[in-house]
C-alpha positions as CSV (number, residue, x, y, z in Angstrom):
1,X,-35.8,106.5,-66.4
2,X,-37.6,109.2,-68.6
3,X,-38.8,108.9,-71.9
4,X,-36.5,109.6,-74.9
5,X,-36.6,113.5,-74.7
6,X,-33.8,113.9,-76.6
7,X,-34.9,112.4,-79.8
8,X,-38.1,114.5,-78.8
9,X,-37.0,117.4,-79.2
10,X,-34.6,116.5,-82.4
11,X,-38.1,115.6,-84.3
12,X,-39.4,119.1,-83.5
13,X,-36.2,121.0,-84.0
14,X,-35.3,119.3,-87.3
15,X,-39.5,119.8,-88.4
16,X,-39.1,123.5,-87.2
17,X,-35.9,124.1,-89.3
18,X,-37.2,123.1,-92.2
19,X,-40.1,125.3,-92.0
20,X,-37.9,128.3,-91.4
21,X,-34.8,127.9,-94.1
22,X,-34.9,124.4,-95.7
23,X,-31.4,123.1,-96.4
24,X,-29.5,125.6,-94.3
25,X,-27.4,124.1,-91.4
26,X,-29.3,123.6,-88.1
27,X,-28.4,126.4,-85.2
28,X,-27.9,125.0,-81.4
29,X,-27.0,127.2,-78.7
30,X,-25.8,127.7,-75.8
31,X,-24.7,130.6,-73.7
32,X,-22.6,131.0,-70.9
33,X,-20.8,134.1,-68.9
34,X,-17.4,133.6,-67.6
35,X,-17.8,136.0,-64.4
36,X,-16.4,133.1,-62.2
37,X,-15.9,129.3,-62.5
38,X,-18.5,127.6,-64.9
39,X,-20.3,125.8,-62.6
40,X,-22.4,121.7,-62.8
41,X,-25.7,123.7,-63.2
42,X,-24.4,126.0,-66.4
43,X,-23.1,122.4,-67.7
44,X,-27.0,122.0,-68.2
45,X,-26.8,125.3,-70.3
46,X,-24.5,122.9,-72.9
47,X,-25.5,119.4,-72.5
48,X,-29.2,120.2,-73.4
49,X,-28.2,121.6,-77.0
50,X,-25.3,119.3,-77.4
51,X,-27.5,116.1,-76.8
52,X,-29.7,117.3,-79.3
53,X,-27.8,118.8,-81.7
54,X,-25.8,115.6,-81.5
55,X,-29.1,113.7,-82.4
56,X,-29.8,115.8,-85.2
57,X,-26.3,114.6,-86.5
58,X,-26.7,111.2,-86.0
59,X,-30.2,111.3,-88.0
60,X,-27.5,112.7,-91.4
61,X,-28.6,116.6,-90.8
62,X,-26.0,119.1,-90.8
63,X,-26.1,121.0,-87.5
64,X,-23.6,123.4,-85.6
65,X,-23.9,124.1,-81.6
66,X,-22.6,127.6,-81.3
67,X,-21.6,128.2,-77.5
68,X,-21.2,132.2,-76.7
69,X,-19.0,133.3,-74.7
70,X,-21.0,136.2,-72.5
71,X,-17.3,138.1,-72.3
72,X,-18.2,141.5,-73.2
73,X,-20.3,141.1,-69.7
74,X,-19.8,143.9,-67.1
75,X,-17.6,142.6,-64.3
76,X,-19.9,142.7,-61.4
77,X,-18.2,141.6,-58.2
78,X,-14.6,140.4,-56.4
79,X,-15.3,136.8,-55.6
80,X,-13.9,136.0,-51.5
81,X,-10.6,135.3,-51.6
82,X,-9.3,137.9,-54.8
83,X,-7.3,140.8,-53.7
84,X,-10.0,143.6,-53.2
85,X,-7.9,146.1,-55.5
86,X,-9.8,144.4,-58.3
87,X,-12.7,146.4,-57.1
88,X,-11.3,148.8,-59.4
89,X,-12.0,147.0,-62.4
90,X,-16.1,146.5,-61.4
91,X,-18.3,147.8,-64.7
92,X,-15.0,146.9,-67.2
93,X,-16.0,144.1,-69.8
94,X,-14.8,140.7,-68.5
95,X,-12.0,140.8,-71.2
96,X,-10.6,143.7,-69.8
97,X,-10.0,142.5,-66.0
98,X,-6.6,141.0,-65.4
99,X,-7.0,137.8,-64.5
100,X,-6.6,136.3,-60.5
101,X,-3.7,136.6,-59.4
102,X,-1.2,133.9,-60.7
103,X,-3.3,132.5,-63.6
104,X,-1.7,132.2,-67.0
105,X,-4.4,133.6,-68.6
106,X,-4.5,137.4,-70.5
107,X,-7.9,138.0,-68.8
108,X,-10.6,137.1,-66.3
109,X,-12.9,135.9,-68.8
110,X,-10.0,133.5,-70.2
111,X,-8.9,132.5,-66.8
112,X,-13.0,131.0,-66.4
113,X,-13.1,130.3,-70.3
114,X,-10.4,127.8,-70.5
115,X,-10.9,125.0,-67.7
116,X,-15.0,124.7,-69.6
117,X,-13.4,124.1,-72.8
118,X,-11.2,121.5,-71.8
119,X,-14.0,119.9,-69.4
120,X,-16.2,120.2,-72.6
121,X,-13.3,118.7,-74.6
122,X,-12.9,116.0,-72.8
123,X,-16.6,115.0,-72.6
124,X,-16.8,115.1,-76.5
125,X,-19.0,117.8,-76.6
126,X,-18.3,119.6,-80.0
127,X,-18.9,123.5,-80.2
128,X,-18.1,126.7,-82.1
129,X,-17.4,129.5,-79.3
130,X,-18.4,133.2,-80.3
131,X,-16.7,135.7,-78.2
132,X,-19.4,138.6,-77.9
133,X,-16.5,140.8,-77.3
134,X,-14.9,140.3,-80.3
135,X,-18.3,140.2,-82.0
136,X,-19.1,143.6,-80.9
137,X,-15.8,145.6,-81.1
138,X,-14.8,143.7,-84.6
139,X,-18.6,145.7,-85.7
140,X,-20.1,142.6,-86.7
141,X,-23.2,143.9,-85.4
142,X,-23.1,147.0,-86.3
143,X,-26.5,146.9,-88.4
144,X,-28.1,145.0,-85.5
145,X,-26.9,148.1,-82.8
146,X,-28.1,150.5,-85.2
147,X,-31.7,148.7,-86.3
148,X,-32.3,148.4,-82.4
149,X,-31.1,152.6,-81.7
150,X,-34.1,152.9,-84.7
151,X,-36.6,150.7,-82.8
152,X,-36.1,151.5,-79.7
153,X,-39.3,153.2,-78.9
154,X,-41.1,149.8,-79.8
155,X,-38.3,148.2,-77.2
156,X,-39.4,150.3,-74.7
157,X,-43.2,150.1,-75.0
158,X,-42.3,145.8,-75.3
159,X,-39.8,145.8,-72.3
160,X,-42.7,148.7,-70.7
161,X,-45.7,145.3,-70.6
162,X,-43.3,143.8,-68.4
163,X,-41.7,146.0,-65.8
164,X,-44.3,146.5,-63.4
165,X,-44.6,142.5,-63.3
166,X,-41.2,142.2,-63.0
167,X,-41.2,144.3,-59.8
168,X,-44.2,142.8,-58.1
169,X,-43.3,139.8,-58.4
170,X,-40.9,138.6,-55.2
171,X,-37.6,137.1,-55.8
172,X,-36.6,134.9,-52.8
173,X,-33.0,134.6,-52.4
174,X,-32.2,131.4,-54.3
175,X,-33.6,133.0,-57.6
176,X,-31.9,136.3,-56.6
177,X,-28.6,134.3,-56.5
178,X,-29.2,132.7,-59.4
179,X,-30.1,136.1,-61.4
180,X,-26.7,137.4,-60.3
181,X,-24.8,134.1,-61.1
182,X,-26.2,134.3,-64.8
183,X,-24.4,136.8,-65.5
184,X,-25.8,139.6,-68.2
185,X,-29.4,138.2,-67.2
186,X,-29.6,140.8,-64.3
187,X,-28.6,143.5,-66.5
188,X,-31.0,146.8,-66.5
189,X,-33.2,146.8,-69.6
190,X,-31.9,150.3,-70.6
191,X,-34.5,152.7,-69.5
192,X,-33.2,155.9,-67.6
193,X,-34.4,159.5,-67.1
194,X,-33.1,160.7,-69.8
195,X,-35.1,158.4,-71.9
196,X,-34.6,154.5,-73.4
197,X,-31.6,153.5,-75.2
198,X,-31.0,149.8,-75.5
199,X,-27.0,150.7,-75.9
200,X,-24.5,150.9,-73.6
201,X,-21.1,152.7,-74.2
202,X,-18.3,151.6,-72.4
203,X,-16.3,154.6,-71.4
204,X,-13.4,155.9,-73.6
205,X,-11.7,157.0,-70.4
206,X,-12.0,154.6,-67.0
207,X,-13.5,151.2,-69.7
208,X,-16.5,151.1,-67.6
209,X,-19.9,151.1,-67.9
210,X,-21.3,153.5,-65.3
211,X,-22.3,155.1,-68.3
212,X,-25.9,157.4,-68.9
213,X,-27.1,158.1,-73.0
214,X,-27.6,161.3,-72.7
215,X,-28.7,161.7,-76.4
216,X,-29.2,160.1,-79.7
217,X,-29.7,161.2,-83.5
218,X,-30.8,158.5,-85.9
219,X,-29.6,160.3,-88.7
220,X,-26.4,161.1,-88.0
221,X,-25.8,158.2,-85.5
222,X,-24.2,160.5,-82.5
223,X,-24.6,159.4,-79.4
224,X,-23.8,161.7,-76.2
225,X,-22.7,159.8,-72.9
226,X,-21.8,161.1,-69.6
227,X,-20.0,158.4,-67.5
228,X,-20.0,158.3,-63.0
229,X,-16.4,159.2,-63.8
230,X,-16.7,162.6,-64.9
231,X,-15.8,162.2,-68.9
232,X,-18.5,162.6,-71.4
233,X,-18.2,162.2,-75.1
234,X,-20.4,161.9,-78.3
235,X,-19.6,158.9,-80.8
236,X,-20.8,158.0,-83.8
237,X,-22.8,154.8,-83.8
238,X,-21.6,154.0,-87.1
239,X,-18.0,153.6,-86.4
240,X,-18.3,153.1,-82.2
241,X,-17.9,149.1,-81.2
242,X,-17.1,149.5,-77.3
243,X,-20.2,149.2,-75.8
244,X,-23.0,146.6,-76.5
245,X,-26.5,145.9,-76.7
246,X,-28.4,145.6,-73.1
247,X,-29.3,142.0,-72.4
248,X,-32.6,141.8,-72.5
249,X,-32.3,143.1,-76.3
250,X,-28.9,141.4,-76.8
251,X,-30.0,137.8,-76.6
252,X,-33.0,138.5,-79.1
253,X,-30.8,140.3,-81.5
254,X,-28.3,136.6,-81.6
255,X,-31.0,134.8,-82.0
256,X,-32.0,136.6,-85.4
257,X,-28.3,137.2,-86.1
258,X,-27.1,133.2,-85.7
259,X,-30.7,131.8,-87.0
260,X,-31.2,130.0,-83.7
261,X,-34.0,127.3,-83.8
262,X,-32.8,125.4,-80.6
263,X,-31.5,127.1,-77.1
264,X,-33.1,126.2,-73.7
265,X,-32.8,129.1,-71.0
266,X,-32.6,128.4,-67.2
267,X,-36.1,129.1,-64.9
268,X,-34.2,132.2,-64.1
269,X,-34.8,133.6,-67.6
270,X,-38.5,131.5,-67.7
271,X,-40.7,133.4,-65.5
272,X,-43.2,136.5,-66.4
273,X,-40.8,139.6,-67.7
274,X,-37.6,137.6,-67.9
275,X,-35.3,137.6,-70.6
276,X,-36.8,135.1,-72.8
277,X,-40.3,136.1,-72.7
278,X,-39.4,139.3,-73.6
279,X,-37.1,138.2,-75.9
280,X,-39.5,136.3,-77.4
281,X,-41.4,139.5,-78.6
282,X,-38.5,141.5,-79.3
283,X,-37.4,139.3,-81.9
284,X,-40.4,139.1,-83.8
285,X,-41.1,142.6,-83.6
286,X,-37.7,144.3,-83.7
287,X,-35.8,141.7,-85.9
288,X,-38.0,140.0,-88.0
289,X,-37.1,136.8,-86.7
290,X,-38.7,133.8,-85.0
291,X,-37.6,133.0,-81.0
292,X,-35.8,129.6,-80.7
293,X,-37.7,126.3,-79.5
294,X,-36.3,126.0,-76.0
295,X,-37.1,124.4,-72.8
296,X,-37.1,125.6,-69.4
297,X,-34.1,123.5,-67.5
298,X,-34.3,123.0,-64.0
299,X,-30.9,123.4,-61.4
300,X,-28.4,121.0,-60.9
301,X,-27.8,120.7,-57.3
302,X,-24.4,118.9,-55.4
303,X,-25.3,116.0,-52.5
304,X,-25.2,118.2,-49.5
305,X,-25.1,121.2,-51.3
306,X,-27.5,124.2,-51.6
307,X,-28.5,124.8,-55.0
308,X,-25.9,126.0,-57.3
309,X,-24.9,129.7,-57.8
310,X,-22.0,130.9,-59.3
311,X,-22.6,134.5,-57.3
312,X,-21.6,132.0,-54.5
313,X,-18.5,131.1,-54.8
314,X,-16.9,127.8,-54.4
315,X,-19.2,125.5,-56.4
316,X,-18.2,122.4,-58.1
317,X,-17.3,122.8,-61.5
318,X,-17.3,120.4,-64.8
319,X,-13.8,119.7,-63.7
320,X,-13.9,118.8,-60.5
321,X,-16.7,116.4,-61.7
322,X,-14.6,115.0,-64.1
323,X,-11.7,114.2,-61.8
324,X,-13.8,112.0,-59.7
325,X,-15.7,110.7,-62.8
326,X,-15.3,108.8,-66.5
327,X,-16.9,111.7,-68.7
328,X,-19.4,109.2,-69.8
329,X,-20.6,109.1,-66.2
330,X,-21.2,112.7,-66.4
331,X,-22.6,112.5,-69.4
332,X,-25.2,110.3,-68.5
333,X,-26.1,112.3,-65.5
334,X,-27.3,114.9,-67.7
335,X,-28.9,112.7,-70.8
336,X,-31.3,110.4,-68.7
337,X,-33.2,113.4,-66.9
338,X,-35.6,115.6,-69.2
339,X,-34.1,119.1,-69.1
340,X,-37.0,120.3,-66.4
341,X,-36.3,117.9,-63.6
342,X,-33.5,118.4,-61.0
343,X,-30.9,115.9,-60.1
344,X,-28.2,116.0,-58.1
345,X,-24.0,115.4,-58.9
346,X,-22.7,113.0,-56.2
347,X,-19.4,114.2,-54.7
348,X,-20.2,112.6,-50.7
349,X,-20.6,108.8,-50.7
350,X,-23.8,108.8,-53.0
351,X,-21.1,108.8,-56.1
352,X,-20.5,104.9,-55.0
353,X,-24.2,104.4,-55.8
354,X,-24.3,106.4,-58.8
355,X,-21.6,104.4,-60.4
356,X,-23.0,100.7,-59.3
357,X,-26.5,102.0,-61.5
358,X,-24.0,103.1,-64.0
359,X,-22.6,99.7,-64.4
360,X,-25.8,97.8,-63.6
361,X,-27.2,99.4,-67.3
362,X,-23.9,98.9,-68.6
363,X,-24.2,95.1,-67.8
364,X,-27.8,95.1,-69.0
365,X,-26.8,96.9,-72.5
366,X,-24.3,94.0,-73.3
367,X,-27.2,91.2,-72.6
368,X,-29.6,93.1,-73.9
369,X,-32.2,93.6,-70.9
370,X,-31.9,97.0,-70.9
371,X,-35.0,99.4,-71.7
372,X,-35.3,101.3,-74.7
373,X,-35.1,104.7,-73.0
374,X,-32.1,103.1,-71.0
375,X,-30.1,102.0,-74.3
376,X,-31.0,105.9,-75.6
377,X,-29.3,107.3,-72.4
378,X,-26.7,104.9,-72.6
379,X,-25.5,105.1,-75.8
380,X,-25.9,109.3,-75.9
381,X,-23.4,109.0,-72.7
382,X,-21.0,106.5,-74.4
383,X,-20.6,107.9,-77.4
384,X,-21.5,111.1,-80.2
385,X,-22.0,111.5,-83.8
386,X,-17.9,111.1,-84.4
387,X,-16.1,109.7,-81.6
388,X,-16.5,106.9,-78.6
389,X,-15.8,108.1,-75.5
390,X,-12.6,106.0,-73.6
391,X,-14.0,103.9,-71.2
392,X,-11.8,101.7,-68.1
393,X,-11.0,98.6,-70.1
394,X,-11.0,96.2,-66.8
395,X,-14.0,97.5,-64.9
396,X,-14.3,96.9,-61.0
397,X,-16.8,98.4,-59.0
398,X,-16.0,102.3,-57.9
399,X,-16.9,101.5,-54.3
400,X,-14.3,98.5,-54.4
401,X,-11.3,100.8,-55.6
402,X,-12.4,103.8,-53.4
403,X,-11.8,100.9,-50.5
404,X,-9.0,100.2,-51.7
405,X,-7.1,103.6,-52.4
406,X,-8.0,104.4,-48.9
407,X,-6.4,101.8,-47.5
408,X,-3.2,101.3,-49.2
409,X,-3.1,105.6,-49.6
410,X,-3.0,105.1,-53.1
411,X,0.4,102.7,-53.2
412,X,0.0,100.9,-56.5
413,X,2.3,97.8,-55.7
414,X,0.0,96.8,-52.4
415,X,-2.9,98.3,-54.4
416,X,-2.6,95.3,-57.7
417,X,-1.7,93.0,-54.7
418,X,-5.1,93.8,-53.3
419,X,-6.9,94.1,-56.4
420,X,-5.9,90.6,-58.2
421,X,-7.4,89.3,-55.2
422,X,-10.5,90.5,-56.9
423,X,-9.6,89.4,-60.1
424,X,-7.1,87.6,-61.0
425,X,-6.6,88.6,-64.8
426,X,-5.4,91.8,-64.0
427,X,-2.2,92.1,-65.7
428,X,-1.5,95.8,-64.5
429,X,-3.2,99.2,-62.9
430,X,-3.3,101.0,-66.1
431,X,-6.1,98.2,-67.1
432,X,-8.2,99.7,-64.0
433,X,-7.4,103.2,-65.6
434,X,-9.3,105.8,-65.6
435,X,-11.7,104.8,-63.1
436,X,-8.9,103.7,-60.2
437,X,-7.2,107.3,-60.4
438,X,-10.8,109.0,-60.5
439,X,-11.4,106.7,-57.2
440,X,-8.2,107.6,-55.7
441,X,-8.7,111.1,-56.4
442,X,-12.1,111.2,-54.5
443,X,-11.1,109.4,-51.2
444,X,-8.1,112.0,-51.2
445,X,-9.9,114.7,-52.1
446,X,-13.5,114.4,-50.9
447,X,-13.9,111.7,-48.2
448,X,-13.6,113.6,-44.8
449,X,-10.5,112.7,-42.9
450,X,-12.5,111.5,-40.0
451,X,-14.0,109.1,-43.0
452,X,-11.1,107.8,-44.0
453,X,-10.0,103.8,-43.0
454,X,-6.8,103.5,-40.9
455,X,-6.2,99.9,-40.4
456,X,-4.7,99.5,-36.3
457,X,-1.2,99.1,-36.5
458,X,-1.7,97.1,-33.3
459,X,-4.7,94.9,-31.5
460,X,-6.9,96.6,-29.3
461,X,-5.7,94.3,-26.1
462,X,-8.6,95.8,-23.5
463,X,-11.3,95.0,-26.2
464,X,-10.4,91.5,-26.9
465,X,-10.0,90.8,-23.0
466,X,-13.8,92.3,-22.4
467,X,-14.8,89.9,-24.5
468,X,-17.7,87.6,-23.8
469,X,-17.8,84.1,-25.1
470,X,-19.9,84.2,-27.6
471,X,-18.4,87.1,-29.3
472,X,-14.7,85.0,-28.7
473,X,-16.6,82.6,-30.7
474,X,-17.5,84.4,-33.4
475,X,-13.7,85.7,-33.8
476,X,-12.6,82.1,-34.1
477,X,-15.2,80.8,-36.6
478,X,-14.1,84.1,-38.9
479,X,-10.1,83.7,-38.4
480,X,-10.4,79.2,-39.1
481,X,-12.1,80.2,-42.4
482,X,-10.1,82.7,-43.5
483,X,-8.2,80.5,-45.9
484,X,-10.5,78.8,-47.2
485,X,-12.9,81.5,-48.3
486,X,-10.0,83.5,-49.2
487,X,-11.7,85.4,-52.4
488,X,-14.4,88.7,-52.2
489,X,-17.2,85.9,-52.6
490,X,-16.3,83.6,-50.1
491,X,-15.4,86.1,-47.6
492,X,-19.0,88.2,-47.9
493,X,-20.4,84.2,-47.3
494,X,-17.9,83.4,-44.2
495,X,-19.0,87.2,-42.5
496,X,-22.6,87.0,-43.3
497,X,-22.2,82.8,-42.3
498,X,-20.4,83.3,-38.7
499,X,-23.6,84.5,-36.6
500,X,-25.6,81.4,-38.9
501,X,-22.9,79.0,-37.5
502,X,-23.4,80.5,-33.9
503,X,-27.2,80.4,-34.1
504,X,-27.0,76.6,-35.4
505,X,-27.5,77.6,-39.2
506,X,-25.7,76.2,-42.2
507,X,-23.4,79.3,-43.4
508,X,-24.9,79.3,-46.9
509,X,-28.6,79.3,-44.8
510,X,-30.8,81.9,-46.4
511,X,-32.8,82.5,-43.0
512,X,-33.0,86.0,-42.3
513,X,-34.7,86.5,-39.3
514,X,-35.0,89.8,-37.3
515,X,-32.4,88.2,-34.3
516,X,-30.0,86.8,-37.0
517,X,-29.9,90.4,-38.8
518,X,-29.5,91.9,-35.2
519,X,-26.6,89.3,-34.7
520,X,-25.0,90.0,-37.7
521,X,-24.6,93.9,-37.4
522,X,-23.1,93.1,-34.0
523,X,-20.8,90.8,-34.9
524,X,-19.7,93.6,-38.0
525,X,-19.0,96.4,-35.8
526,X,-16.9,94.1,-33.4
527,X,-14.8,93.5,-36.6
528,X,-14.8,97.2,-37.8
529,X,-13.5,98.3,-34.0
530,X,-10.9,95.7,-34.0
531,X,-9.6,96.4,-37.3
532,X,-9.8,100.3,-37.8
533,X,-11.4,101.1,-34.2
534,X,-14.6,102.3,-35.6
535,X,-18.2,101.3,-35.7
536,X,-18.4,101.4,-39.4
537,X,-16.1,101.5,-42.2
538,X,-15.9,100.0,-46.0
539,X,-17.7,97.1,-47.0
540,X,-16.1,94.1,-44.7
541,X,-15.0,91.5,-47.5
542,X,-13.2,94.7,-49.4
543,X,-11.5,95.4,-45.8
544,X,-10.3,91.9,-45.0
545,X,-8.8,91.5,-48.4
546,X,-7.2,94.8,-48.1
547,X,-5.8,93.7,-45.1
548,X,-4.8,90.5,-45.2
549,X,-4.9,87.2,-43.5
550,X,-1.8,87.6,-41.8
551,X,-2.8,91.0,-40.1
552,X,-6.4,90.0,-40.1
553,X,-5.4,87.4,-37.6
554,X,-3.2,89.0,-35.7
555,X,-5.9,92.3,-34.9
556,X,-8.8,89.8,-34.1
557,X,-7.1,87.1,-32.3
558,X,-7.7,87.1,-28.6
């Protein structure tokens, strides 16, 4: 477990705001482009700021996270899978693409807009939203567009330090991928042959911006455009909102517009002529403004996955985490790594793991072993400044109820048969809610079908006559002590205890000897083949009780 970072960075964002406009409320942000689903990597892009803006709250400051909506983004590409006339609608802002086909939504950007919010909603995470599409055509930054039009000389020669870097330097295809998932970040920086402009009109006619600034006149504000389409046009600057600042002067320009002191950027916008290294310039230059503290974050990658991009397609998103997940699972995921190492979301078999450390802390926070950075992590996960996240009031293990759902299929009376076995309190399934439907949900949805546990209906006749002796034996000892260690204790002793028996051991022996482990794995897969003719399957004491004695007996006995 990490250090504390988040309470880090709080001291140095709280000592940092002070110095720059004592008393004023302390800015957070975030930014995020809805060209496509939201993916478990841009989650990053939120957590960071929320964690610590959340901090900041809990220390008595008043703080806002502003999240902006990228929506006034140019639509770059038709994912795989949308009808290809929506290639018609490349170069329109994001707001103005109809969204895929079916969706309920008014627009593309909507249609990816809505499913973050309620993910984000659901994990407590507390936000304003700015839509830069109504900042821009309402004219709220009108001043800034203009002050930047003025400037833009000093842009150029700024952006002018960096662009033979930024073209030397090679771009395997991850980053590449990763540029084109973020959105505005692979935006050109405004330059052209007809000279540097840092705005980009929309076009009156086809609402695209295959646009070229043909001419500009600071005094009167006109602005001449031609667009690919064949219209041209001169505007006035003073009065025209549809079009918007290039990105690379954009983000700067929010910064000094919002008073941001805290965003972190991904490494796509980290390295040597990206975004927030020029940005960083621009801002103090152009705007008069301090850049934001912010750390680099590193990707978030899926278990069996290649890293994230949302250029991809198909990537897991906060949702789909969250219907496999408690959101203060997911939280925690996020809170216990600093924001520059990797980690990886569990959606194969690893998610059983994740959720037994989850509830080994969670055991150590009630008797209070746990270490300090661990009870930080902990309690950012379970709870914020205002609310408690709901948490499964009746907690069984994850890997116990995955077992389960996939061998009843999900039916809930067999299923609370099964699970009192376990424990016997349980007055009903909605006490093992939500973890038992976020279990159910992953065997159904992300277990393999080749993976999943189908008990024989009946017993495998040539196997039990090919049967040796010893291995009749062993079948024997396991079906006479069925009863009596009829509980997920007894029977993990009575499985692990048959090859003891056999090898002249007492069956609570601790002797583990290379020839007794050996003896034990073969006596395991004997029971997995007779039972759900396969070598492996869930954990054996889960599968018996699943089964029952009844069946048990009447699959093993020869």
């Amino acid at each position: 477990m990490d250090a504390d970072w988040v309470a880090r960075f709080a001291d140095e964002v709280i000592a940092e705001a002070e110095r720059r406009a004592p008393g004023k409320p302390i800015v957070c942000a975030s930014g995020l482009s809805p060209s496509g689903p939201i993916h478990l990597g841009n989650l990053r892009e939120v957590m960071t700021p929320h964690l610590v803006a959340d901090e900041i709250r809990r220390r008595g400051h008043e703080c806002v996270h502003i999240l902006s909506w990228d929506d006034f983004d140019r639509f770059r590409k038709v994912p795989a899978g949308v009808d290809p006339s929506w290639y018609e609608h490349i170069g329109k802002p994001l707001t103005s693409v109809p969204a895929p086909p079916g969706s309920p939504y008014a627009n593309w950007a909507e249609h990816f807009k809505a499913p973050m919010a309620a993910a984000l909603a659901e994990m407590g995470v507390e936000f304003r939203g700015i839509s830069q599409t109504e900042m821009y055509t309402s004219g709220a930054y009108r001043e800034q567009v203009l002050l930047a039009m003025r400037e833009r000389r000093k842009i150029d020669a700024i952006l002018g330090q960096y662009r033979t870097k930024a073209k030397a330097k090679a771009k395997d295809d991850d980053e590449a991928a990763a540029l084109e998932g973020s959105g505005a970040a692979g935006e050109d920086d405004g330059s052209g042959a007809g000279g540097y402009y840092p705005y980009k009109p929309y076009c009156s006619v086809c609402d695209r911006d295959l646009t070229t600034v043909t001419s500009y006149d600071d005094e009167t504000t006109a602005l001449a455009y031609t667009c690919a389409c064949g219209h041209s046009e001169t505007v006035m600057l003073t009065e025209h909102t549809r079009g918007k600042l290039v990105w690379k002067v954009d983000w700067p320009m929010r910064w000094a517009y919002e008073g941001v002191v805290f965003e972190p950027s991904g490494v796509d916008h980290t390295s040597p002529g990206s975004s927030f290294v020029v940005g960083g310039q621009i801002v103090r230059e152009v705007f008069g403004a301090d850049q934001p503290i912010g750390p680099m974050y590193a990707f978030v990658g899926i278990s069996g996955m290649a890293k994230m991009s949302s250029s991809k397609g198909g990537v897991p998103t906060p949702a789909d985490a969250l219907s496999i997940m408690e959101p203060a699972l997911l939280r925690w995921l996020y809170a216990r790594r600093r924001p520059n190492q990797s980690f990886k979301v569990s959606f194969d078999q690893e998610i059983q793991r994740m959720y037994d450390e989850w509830d080994t802390l969670s055991r150590k926070i009630a008797d209070g072993t746990a270490l300090p950075a661990d009870q930080a992590a902990y309690r950012r996960a379970a709870t914020t400044a205002s609310v408690t996240l709901p948490e499964t009031p009746r907690r069984l293990p994850y890997r116990t109820l995955a077992s389960v759902a996939d061998i009843t299929g999900g039916e809930e009376e067999q299923t609370l048969r099964i699970l009192r076995e376990f424990d016997h309190e349980i007055a009903g399934l909605d006490e093992l809610r939500p973890r038992l439907d976020r279990a159910q949900h992953w065997v159904t949805t992300y277990v393999p079908a080749e993976d999943r546990t189908q008990v024989r209906e009946e017993p495998d006749t040539a196997l039990l006559a090919s049967l040796g002796a010893t291995e009749r034996e062993s079948l024997k000892l396991l079906s006479d002590g069925l009863d009596e260690h009829w509980s997920l204790d007894g029977l993990t002793t009575l499985v692990y205890g048959v090859p003891k028996i056999q090898a002249g051991l007492d069956i609570g022996d601790k002797a583990a000897t290379p020839e007794l482990k050996a003896a034990q794995r073969a006596f395991f897969s004997l029971l997995y083949r007779l039972l759900v003719g396969r070598e492996t399957g869930p954990r054996l004491p889960t599968l018996l009780l699943t089964v029952g004695r009844d069946r048990v007996r009447g699959l093993i006995d020869s």
